[in-house]
Structure formats: C-alpha cells, structure tokens
BARO-41661 format. One record per residue (C-alpha): x, y, z; residue number from 1. Coordinates in nm, 2 decimals. Last residue first. Example, Ala and Ser with C-alpha at 12.3 -4.5 7.8 and 13.67 -1.06 7.14 Angstrom:
% residues 2
       u       v       w  seq
    1.37   -0.11    0.71    2
    1.23   -0.45    0.78    1
END
This chain:
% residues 574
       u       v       w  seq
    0.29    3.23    0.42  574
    0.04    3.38    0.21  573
    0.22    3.51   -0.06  572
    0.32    3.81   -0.02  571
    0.33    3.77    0.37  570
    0.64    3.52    0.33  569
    0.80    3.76    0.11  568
    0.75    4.06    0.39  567
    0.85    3.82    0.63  566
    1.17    3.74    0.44  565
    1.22    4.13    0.40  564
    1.22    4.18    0.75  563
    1.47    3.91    0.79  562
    1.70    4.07    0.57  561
    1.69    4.42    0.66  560
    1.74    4.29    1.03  559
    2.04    4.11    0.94  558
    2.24    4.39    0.73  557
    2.37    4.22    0.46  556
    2.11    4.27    0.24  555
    2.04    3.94    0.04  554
    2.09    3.95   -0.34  553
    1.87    3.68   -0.59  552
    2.04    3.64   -0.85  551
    1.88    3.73   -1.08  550
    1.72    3.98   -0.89  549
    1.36    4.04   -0.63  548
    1.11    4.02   -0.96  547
    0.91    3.71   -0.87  546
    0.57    3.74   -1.02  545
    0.37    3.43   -0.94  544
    0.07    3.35   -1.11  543
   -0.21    3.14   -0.93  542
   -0.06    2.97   -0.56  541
   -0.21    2.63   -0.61  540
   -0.17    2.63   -1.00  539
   -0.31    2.82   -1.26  538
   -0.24    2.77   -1.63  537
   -0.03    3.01   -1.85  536
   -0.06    3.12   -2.19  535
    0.23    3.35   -2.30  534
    0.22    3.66   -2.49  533
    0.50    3.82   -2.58  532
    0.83    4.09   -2.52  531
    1.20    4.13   -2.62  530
    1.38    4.40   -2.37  529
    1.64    4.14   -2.34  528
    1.67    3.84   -2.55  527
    1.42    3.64   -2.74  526
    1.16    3.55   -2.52  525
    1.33    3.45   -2.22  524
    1.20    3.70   -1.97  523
    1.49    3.91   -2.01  522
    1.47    4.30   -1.88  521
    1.62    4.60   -2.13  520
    1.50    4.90   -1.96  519
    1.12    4.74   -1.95  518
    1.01    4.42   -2.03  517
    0.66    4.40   -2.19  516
    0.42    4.05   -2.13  515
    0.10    3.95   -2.22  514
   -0.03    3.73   -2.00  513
   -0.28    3.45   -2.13  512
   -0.52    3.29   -1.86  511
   -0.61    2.91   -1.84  510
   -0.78    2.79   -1.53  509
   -0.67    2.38   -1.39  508
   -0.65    2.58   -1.05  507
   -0.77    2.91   -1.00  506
   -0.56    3.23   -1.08  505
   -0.47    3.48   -0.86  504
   -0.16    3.72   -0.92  503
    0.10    3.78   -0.63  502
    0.34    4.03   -0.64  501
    0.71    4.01   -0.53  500
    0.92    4.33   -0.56  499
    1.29    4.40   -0.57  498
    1.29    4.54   -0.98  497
    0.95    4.69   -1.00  496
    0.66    4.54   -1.17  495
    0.41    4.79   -1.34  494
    0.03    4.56   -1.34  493
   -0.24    4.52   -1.56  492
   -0.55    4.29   -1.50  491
   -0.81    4.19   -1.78  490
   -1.14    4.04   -1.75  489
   -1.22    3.85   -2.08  488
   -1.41    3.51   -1.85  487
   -1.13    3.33   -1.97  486
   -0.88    3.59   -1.80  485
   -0.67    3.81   -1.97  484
   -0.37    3.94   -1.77  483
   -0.17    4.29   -1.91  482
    0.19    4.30   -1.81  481
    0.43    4.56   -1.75  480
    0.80    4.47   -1.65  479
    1.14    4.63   -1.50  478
    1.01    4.86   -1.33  477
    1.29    5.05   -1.13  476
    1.26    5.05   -0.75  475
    1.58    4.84   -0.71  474
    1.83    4.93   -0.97  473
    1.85    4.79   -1.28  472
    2.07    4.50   -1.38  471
    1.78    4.28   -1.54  470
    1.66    3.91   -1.51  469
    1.29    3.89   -1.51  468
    1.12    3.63   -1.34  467
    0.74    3.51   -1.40  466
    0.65    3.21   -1.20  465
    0.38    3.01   -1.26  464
    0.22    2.83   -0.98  463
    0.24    2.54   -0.71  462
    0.12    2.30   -1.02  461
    0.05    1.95   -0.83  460
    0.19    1.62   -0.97  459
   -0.10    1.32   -1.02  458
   -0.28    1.56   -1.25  457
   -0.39    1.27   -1.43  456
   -0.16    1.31   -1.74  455
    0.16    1.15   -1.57  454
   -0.02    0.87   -1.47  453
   -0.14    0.80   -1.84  452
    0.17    0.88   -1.97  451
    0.39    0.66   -1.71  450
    0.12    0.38   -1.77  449
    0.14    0.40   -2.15  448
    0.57    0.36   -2.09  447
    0.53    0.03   -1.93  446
    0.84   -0.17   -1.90  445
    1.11    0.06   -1.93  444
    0.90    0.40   -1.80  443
    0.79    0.17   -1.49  442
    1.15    0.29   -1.28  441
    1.07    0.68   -1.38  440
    0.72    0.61   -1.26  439
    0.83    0.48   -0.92  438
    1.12    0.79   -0.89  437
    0.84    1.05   -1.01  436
    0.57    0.94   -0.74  435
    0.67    1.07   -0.42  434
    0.29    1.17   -0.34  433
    0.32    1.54   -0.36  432
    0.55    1.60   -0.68  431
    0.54    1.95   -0.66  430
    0.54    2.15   -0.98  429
    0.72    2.46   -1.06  428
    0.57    2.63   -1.40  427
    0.84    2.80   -1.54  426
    0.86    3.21   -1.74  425
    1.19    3.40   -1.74  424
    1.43    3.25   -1.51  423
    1.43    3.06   -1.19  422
    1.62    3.10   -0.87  421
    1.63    2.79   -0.75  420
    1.68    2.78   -0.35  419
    1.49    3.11   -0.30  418
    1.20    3.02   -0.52  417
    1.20    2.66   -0.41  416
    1.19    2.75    0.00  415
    0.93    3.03   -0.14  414
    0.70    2.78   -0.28  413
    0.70    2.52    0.01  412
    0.64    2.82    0.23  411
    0.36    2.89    0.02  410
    0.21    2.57    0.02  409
    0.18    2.56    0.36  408
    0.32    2.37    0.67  407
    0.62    2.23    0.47  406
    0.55    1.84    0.41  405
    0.55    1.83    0.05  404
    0.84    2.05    0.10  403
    1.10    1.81    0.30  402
    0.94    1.51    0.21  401
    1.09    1.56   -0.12  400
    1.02    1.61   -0.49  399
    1.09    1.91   -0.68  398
    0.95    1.94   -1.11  397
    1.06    2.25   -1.31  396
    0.86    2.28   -1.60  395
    1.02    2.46   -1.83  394
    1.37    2.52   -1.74  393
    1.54    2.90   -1.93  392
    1.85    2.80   -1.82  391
    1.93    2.84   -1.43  390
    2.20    3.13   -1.38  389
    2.58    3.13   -1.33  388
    2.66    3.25   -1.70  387
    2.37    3.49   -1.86  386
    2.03    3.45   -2.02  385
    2.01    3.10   -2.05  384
    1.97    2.85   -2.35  383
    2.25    2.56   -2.37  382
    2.56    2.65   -2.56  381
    2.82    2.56   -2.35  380
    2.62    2.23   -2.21  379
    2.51    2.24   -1.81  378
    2.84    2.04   -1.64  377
    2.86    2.35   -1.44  376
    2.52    2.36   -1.32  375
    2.58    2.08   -1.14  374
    2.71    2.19   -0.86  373
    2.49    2.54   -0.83  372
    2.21    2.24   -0.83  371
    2.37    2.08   -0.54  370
    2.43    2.44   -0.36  369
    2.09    2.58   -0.39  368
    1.92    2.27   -0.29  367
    2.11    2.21    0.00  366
    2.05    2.58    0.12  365
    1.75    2.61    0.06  364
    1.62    2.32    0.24  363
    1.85    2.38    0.50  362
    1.67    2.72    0.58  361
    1.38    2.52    0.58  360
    1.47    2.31    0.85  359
    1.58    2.59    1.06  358
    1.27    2.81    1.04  357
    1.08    2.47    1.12  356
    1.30    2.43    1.41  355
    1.28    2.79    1.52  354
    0.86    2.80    1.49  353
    0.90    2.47    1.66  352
    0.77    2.14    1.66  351
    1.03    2.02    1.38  350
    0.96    1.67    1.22  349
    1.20    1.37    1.33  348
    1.26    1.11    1.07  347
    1.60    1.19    1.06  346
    1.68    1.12    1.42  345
    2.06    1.08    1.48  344
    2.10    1.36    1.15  343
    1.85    1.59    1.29  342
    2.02    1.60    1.63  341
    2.36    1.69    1.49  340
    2.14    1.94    1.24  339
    1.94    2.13    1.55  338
    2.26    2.15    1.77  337
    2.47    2.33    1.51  336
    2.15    2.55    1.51  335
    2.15    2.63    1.88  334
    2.52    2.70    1.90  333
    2.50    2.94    1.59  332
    2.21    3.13    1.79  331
    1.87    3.19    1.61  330
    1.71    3.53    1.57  329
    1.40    3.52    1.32  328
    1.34    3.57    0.89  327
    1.66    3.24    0.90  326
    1.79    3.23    0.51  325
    2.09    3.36    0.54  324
    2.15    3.14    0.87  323
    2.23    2.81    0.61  322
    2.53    3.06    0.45  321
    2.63    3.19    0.80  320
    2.67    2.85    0.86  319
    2.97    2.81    0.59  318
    2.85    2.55    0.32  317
    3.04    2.22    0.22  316
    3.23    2.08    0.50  315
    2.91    2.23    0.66  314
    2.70    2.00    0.48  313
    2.87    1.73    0.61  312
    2.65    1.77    0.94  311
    2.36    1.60    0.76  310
    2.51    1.28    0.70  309
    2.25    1.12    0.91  308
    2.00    1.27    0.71  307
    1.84    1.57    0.52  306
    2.11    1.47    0.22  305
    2.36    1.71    0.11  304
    2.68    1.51    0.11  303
    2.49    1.26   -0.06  302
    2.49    1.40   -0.36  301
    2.38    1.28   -0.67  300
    2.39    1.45   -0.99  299
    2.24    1.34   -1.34  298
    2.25    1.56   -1.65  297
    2.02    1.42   -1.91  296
    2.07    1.51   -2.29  295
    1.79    1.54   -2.52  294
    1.86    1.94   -2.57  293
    1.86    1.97   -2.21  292
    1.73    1.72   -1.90  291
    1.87    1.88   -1.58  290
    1.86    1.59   -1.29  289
    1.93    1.70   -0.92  288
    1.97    1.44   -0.68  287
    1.96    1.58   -0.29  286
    2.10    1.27   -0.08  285
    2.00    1.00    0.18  284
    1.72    1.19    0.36  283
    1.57    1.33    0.03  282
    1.54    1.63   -0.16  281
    1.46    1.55   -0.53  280
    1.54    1.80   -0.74  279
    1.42    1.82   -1.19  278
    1.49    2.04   -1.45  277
    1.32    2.02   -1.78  276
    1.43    2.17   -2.09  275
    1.41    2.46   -2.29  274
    1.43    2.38   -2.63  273
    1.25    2.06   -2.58  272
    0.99    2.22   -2.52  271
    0.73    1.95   -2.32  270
    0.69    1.63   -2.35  269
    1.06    1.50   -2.49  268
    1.16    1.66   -2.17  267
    0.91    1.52   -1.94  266
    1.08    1.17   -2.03  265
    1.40    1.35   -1.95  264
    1.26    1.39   -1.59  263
    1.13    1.04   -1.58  262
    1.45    0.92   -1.62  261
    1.62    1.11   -1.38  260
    1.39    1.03   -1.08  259
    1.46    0.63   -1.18  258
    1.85    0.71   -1.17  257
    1.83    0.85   -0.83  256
    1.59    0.59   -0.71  255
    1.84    0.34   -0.77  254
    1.76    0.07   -1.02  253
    1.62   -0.31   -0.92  252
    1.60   -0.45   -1.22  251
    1.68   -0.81   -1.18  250
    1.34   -0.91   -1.23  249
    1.19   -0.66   -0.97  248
    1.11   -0.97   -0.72  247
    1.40   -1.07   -0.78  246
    1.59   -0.71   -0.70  245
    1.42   -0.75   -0.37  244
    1.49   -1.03   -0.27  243
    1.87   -0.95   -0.36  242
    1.83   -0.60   -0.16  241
    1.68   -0.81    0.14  240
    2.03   -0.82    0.36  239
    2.19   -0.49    0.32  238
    2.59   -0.44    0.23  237
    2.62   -0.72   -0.04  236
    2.33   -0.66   -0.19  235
    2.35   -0.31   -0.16  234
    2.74   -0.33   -0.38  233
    2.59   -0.53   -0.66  232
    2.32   -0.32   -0.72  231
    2.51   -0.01   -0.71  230
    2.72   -0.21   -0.97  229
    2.43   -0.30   -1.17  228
    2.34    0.10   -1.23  227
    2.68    0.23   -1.26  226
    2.69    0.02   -1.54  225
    2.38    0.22   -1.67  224
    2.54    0.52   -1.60  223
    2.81    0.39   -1.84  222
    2.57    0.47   -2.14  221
    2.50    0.82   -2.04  220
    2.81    0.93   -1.92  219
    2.91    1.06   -2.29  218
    3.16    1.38   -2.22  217
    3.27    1.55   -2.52  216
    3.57    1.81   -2.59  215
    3.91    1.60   -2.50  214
    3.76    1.34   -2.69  213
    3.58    1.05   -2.65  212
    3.56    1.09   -2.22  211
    3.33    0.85   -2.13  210
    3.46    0.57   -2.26  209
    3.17    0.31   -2.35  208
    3.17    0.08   -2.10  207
    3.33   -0.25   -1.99  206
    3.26   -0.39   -1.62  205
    3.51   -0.61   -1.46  204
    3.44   -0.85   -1.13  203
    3.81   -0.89   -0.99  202
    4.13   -1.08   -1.02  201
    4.12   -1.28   -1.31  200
    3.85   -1.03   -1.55  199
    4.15   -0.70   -1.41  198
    4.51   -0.75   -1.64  197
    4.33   -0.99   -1.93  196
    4.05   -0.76   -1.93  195
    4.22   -0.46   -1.92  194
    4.47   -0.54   -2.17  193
    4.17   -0.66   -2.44  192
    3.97   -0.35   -2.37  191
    4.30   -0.09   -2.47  190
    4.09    0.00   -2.80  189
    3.83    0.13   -2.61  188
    4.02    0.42   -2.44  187
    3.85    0.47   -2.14  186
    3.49    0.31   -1.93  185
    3.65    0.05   -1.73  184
    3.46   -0.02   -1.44  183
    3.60   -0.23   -1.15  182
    3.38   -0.45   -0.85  181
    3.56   -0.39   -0.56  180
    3.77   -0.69   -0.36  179
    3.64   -0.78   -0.04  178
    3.52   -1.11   -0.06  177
    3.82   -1.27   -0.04  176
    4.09   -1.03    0.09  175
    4.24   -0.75   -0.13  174
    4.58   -0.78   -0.23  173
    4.52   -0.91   -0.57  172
    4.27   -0.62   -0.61  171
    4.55   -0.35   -0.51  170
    4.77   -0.53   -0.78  169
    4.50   -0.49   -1.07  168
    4.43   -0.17   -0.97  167
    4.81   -0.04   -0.96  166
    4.82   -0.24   -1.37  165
    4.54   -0.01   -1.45  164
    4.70    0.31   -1.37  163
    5.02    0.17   -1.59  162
    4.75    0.08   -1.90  161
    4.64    0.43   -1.86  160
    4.96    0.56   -1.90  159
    5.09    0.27   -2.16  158
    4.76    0.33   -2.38  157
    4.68    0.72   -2.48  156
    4.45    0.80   -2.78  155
    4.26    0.57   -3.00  154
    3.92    0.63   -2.81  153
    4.06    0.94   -2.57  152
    4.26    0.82   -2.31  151
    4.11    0.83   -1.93  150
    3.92    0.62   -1.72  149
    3.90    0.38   -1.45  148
    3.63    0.40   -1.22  147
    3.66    0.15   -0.90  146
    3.43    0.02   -0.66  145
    3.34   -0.07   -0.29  144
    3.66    0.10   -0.20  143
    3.87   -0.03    0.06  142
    4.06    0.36    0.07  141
    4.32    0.21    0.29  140
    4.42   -0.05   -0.03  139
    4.36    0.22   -0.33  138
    4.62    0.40   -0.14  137
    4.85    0.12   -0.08  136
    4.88    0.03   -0.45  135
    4.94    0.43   -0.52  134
    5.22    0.36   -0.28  133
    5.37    0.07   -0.46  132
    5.36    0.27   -0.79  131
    5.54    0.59   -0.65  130
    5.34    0.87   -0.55  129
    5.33    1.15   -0.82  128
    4.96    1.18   -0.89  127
    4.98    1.40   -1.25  126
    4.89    1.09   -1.45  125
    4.61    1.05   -1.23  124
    4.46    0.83   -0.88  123
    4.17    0.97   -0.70  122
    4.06    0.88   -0.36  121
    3.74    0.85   -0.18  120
    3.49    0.93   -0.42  119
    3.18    0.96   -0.26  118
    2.86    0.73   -0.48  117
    2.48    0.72   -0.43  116
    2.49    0.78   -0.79  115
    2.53    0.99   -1.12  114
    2.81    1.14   -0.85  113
    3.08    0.84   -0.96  112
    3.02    0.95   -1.35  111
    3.11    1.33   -1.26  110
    3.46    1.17   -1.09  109
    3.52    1.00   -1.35  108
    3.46    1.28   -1.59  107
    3.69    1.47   -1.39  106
    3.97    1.22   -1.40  105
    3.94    1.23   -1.73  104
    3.95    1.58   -1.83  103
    4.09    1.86   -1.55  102
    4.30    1.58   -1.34  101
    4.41    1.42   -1.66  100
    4.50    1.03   -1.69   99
    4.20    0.90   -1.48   98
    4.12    0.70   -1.18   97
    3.87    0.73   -0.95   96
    3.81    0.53   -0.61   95
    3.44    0.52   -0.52   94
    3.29    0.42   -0.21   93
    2.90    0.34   -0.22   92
    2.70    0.63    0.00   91
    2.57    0.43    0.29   90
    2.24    0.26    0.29   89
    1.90    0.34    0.13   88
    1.83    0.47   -0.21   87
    1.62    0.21   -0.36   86
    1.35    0.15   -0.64   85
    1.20   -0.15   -0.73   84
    0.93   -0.19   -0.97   83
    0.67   -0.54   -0.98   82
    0.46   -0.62   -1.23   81
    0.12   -0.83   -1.28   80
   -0.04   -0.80   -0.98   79
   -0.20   -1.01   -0.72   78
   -0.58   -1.01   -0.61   77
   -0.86   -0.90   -0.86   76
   -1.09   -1.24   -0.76   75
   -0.96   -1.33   -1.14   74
   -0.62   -1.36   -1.02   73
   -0.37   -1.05   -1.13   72
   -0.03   -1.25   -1.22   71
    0.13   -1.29   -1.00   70
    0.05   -1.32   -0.60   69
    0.32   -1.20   -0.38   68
    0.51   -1.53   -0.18   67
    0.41   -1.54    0.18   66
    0.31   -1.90    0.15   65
   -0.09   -1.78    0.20   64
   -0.06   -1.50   -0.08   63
    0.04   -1.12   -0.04   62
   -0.13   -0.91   -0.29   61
   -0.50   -0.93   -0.13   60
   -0.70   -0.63   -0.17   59
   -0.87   -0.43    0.06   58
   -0.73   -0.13   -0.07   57
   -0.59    0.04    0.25   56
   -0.53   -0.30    0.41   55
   -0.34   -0.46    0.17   54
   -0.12   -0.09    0.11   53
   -0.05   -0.15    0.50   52
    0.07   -0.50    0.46   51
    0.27   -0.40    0.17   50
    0.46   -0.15    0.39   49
    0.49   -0.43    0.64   48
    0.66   -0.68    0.42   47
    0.89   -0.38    0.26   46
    0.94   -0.31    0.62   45
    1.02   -0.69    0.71   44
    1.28   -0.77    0.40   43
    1.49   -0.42    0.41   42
    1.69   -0.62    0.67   41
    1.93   -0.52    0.94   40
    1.64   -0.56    1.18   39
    1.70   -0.41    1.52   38
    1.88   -0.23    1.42   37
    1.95   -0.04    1.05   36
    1.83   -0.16    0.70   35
    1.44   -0.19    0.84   34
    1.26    0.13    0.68   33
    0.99    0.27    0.86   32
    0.68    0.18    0.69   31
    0.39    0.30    0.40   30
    0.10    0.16    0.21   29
    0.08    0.35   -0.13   28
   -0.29    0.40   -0.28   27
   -0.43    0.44   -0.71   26
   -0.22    0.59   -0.87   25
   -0.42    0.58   -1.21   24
   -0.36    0.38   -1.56   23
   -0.65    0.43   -1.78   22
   -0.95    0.29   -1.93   21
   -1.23    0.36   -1.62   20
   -0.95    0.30   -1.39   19
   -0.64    0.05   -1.50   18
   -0.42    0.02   -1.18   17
   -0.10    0.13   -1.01   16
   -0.07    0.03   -0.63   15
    0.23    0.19   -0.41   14
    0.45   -0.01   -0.18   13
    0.63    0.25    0.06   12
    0.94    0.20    0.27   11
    1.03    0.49    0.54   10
    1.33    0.65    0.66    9
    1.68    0.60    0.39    8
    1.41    0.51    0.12    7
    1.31    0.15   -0.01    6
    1.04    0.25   -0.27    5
    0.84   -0.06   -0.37    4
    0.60   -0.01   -0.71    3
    0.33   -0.28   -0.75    2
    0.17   -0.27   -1.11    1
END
C-alpha cells in the first residue's frame, strides 16, 4: 500500500508491505510541498516525494508513461492501494447558521472545527439585522461553505426555513463559480423545502441533524459530509488535489479526520472506559481527537497551527501566557519577532538555545489551549477526577514535527507533560514517523494492516506517567509506591505534592507498581485515597512520577519559575 501525506511543508509517500507474514512500515520518501510559488501544484512534490521513496527502496512504483504501476507486478514493482491524506492550503471558510446561539448555532459551529474550517460569520434566530442585510453578510463573508442547522427533528420549520431562504438569495447573488457548496444537517422533516429552496442554486449536502434534541449532539455522521466538501473546496483552490483524490479512489480525507479515526480505533483496543486521547501538532493546525465511551471528539484548529498563521495565536493567548513557559530571559520584542519570522518560514528549525526555548514554549502553549477547547464538548458523565481536568486517557498518543523533532526525548516529554496535564496513570506515546493520519486513512480499506502496523512498535512509549491529583500543600506526600521488577527487585519511594521523580525501566520491560495515595490523593482507581496495583511497561524515559498539581501552578515570581523549569528539565534528563 502507498500512503501520500500532502502537509502545509513537506509531502511524504510512505511504503506499507507484507514482511515475514505481516504488514510493516516499511520507508517514506519525503519533499517540500508545491501548493505555494513557484509551483501552485501539489502534482510535482507528491512526484518528487515518490521519487525519493523509489530510491530509498529500490523499487520501481512510477512506470515509463508517468502513470503509478497497479497492481504489484511480479518483478515486485507497483502497489495495490493508494491513501491520500491532506491538510495543506488555507483554512476553508465557514458561514454558520442556526436558530439558538447556545444550541444550534453552537453545534454548527463545533461541526465547522471537525476541519480545516474558520467560521467567518454566524447567522441565528437572535441575529437581528434585517433579511436584506443578512443577504449581504453571507455575500462579504464569500464563504467556501455553508452549515445550516437548527430545529430539533420535528421541531421548528418557518425560522429555520427563513435562515434558509437568506442562503438561498446570497447563492443567487454569487457569481458563477463562486457560489459555496451548503450543508443542511437540521430538522429532517424540513429536507424537501431545502432542497427545492438550495438543489437549483447551489451544490446541497443532506445530513443527519446534528442537534436531535436540545440535549444530544450527533456530528459524527455529518463529519463525513464535511469530508467531501473539504474535498470539494482543495480542488478547487490547489491544482493536483483532483489527481490526487483519483489516485485515492475518490477518498481523499483530510489528515485531521484520518488522525481521528485511528485514535478511536485505539479506543476499542484498549479500556474503553477510559479512552484515548489523541494531538497532532502540525504547521497548518493542532487537531485534538478525544475518543470516550465509543464516541470521537474531533477539533481542528487552525488558529493554532506552527505556521503561517502562527501570529493568530495571540488573538488567542496573551504573551505572558507563551513566556510562562520560557526557563531563560527573553524580551517580548524578541519573541514577537521569533513567531512573525516563524510564520514566513515555517520550515525553519531554531539554532538557538532562545529559539528552541521559544519554540517549545509554543508547543505548550498551543497544545494546552486547543485541548482546553475541546475539553468542553468532553461528555457530562465521562470519567475524571474533577471539572477542568483531562479524563482519566489511556494511552495518550501526540504527533508532530514539533516534538519528534525536540533535541531530546525528555524535552519532548516535558513539552507534553506541561501542555497536558494528565491524570492518574497514561502511557504517552510519540508517533515518530507521522504514521497515525496514513493508518487512520487505510483503517476503511485495510483494517489487518492498521493492526499489524499498529502492533509492531511502530509508535514509541516516552513513559508512564503517574499523576496524582490532590489539594495538599506542597511538601506533603501525597503517594507511596513499591516497584517490582521482573528480575523480583523492588523499589519504594514517598512522593511529595511539587516533586517530579524519575523511575528506570527498560524498554519493552514489564514491572508492577503498587500504588497507596496518601491524605485523600486520586490516581484513578476508584476515587480518592483508593489504591492498586498496576502493570506498566517501560518506555524511553521508564516510569514517570509527575506529582507538581492538577493543574499544574506556576509561581509568579519569574525567577522561581524558571528555576523550577530547569530543575524539571534536570529530572529528567533534559
């Protein structure tokens, strides 16, 4: 199987293949991305990226007319299947329309970030512009598409039915060409009005609404709308995409919604009762995808990508919330500097102790504030230990060029320690060759593959992190545990609330820790003060105890702070 990746910087080509009985990764061939000058076509570095995989495995995939070889010849050349996964270009502009600002629209508005999506406008019962000038607003928007929701299924019709009529005029407005594609995902029994107000004058999509009641929100099925739309809009936007989807057989699927699937396919693997958290840092966004009680939580947000739109983050985040994280003395002027220049070169790589201080310090930050995001559409009744923190996750899986390049593995660690915040006891896993979006886009055609892949250690265990959530003051323990080894050597430690320890533990090695909070701690083993025994498996860094607060609280004084972030940095290695 041949997997393209068309990211915001770089295009890779990856090879699967049947090793010895099973599906392995077996090489990925990488170039710069071509959607910007002097190309303006994904075409030449998907060509090149291929090039370079051709090379690294001395196979032939591209034949004499240009064309890729299928099937697999008999020489070994070719392949049978081709996955397409893409995330460059602009974010796709959304207008969203609803009845309710707090229901509806909302849930419009949560559909439109399951993608590379802004929402540009909003239009709502409550919006009280007259009808002429709601026509105008969807007009100076020039959206690329259009979510229209709202009415419970047998609920409202002449309010949604008037917000859909203001669509219908802006599209006959619009000139050829131009108009945006339309999603109707409301009341179900008003499908026969929309289509005969919106199938003559633009491209209509029907979905399931999204909002069934007042209490329930279902984006699941309309993501998958979402899905042909994106298409729809990149091929339009970015010569190649249509090549490109051919060559996928028309299922091209952005790498957001590829990284999601895979992520609830690790759900149904592991506890299910727990769940499976998964963030992706990437130039064109930071996607975080939650998968709980067989539900998957999808956000998108370019607003915190590592790229050109970099300097949105501050829209977003005060600077002193991106310095928090600085352990050495950088000016304000010099860091605004550092992310306008990251965002014109977003391939660049810092070459500084202060620009690598800097770039992890937006890794953080992002991070913390995407998944802070969408931790509010987390289910009611889902398993954590108190409102504001991370559910008990298990694993939790991070992806990005952005860590799997950090230095070392501990900074790569810490960044995800201090971003996240886990709870009670997670494996975090790195996804070091780029790998979950690929596999996430296979899981339709070839689920054994994913499995097999999956199962070959292809992601790398950081560690297991232990992390009690308690009240106490710092100085208090808060935990004892007793660590059995294989070989029957034991290790006992007294945590204290504010410390970090580090406990070694080989790779692929099994150890059980037994586990006894103290003055009413939470691990997640039944509530607070309630102990266990847990098995854990060591990862590059061994076991991790991280007992500095749930959340985590920064002094405020700066040179507490950054002496502390040393001392963290020195725990473990870094």
């Amino acid at each position: 199987m041949l997997a393209v990746d068309v990211g915001e910087i770089s295009t890779r080509a990856m090879l699967f293949d049947v090793v010895n009985g099973q599906y392995r990764f077996l090489a990925v061939g990488t170039a710069p991305t071509t959607a910007a000058a002097p190309y303006y076509d994904i075409s030449e570095g998907v060509r090149l990226a291929m090039d370079r995989l051709q090379e690294v495995t001395s196979r032939s995939l591209i034949g004499a007319d240009e064309l890729i070889i299928m099937p697999t010849q008999a020489d070994g050349s070719g392949v049978d299947t081709i996955v397409a996964t893409l995330s460059a270009g602009p974010p796709i502009k959304v207008v969203a329309v609803g009845l309710l600002d707090d229901v509806s629209l909302e849930s419009a508005q949560n559909l439109a970030s399951t993608t590379y999506a802004g929402v540009v406008e909003n239009l709502s019962l409550n919006d009280r512009r007259k009808p002429e000038e709601r026509v105008d607003a969807i007009l100076r928007a020039r959206p690329d598409v259009i979510i229209i929701a709202g009415g419970t299924d047998g609920g409202a019709s002449q309010s949604v039915l008037r917000l859909v009529e203001a669509v219908s005029q802006a599209c006959l407005v619009f000139p050829e060409g131009h108009c945006p594609d339309v999603l109707f995902a409301g009341n179900q029994s008003l499908v026969d009005n929309v289509k005969s107000s919106l199938d003559p004058v633009t491209s209509l999509h029907i979905a399931p609404n999204i909002r069934p009641t007042l209490e329930v929100e279902q984006l699941g099925p309309a993501r998958l709308d979402m899905g042909q739309m994106f298409r729809n809009v990149r091929a339009k936007q970015i010569p190649g995409v249509h090549e490109l989807d051919v060559w996928a057989s028309g299922q091209l699927t952005p790498t957001a919604t590829a990284f999601g699937r895979v992520i609830h396919f690790l759900s149904k693997v592991y506890d299910p009762a727990k769940g499976v958290l998964g963030v992706d840092v990437g130039a064109s966004a930071t996607t975080v995808a939650a998968a709980i009680s067989d539900d998957l939580i999808l956000g998108v947000y370019p607003q915190f990508g590592l790229g050109k739109d970099l300097p949105g983050l501050l829209k977003y985040s005060r600077l002193a919330n991106i310095k928090r994280w600085l352990s050495v003395e950088i000016s304000d002027d010099y860091m605004r500097d550092y992310i306008y220049n990251k965002s014109l070169y977003p391939a660049s790589l810092p070459v500084t102790e202060d620009d690598l201080a800097i770039e992890q310090a937006l890794v953080r930050e992002v991070i913390r504030t995407a998944v802070t995001r969408t931790t509010k559409r987390y289910p009611k009744d889902n398993n954590r230990a108190r409102a504001g923190l991370l559910p008990w996750f298990e694993p939790i899986v991070a992806a990005g060029s952005a860590l799997t390049n950090a230095p070392t593995v501990a900074q790569c660690l810490l960044m995800l320690l201090d971003a996240l915040q886990p709870c009670g006891v997670t494996t975090l896993v790195l996804d070091r060759n780029r790998l979950a979006a690929p596999l996430g886009a296979a899981a339709g055609i070839n689920p054994i593959l994913v499995v097999q892949v999956l199962e070959s250690s292809t992601f790398a265990s950081l560690g297991t992190v232990i992390s009690p959530i308690t009240n106490v003051r710092p100085g208090v323990p808060v935990l004892r545990l007793r660590m059995t080894y294989k070989s029957g050597k034991e290790t006992d430690l007294e945590i204290k609330h504010g410390t970090m320890e580090l406990l070694p533990l080989p790779q692929g090695q099994s150890a059980n820790i037994r586990l006894q909070p103290l003055h009413r701690a939470d691990v997640g083993m039944g509530g607070p003060g309630r102990g266990g025994t847990v098995r854990v498996v060591g990862g590059a860094l061994g076991v991790i105890v991280d007992s500095r607060g749930r959340p985590l609280h920064l002094p405020k004084d700066i040179g507490q702070r950054r002496e502390l972030m040393k001392k963290w940095k020195l725990t473990l290695g870094g």
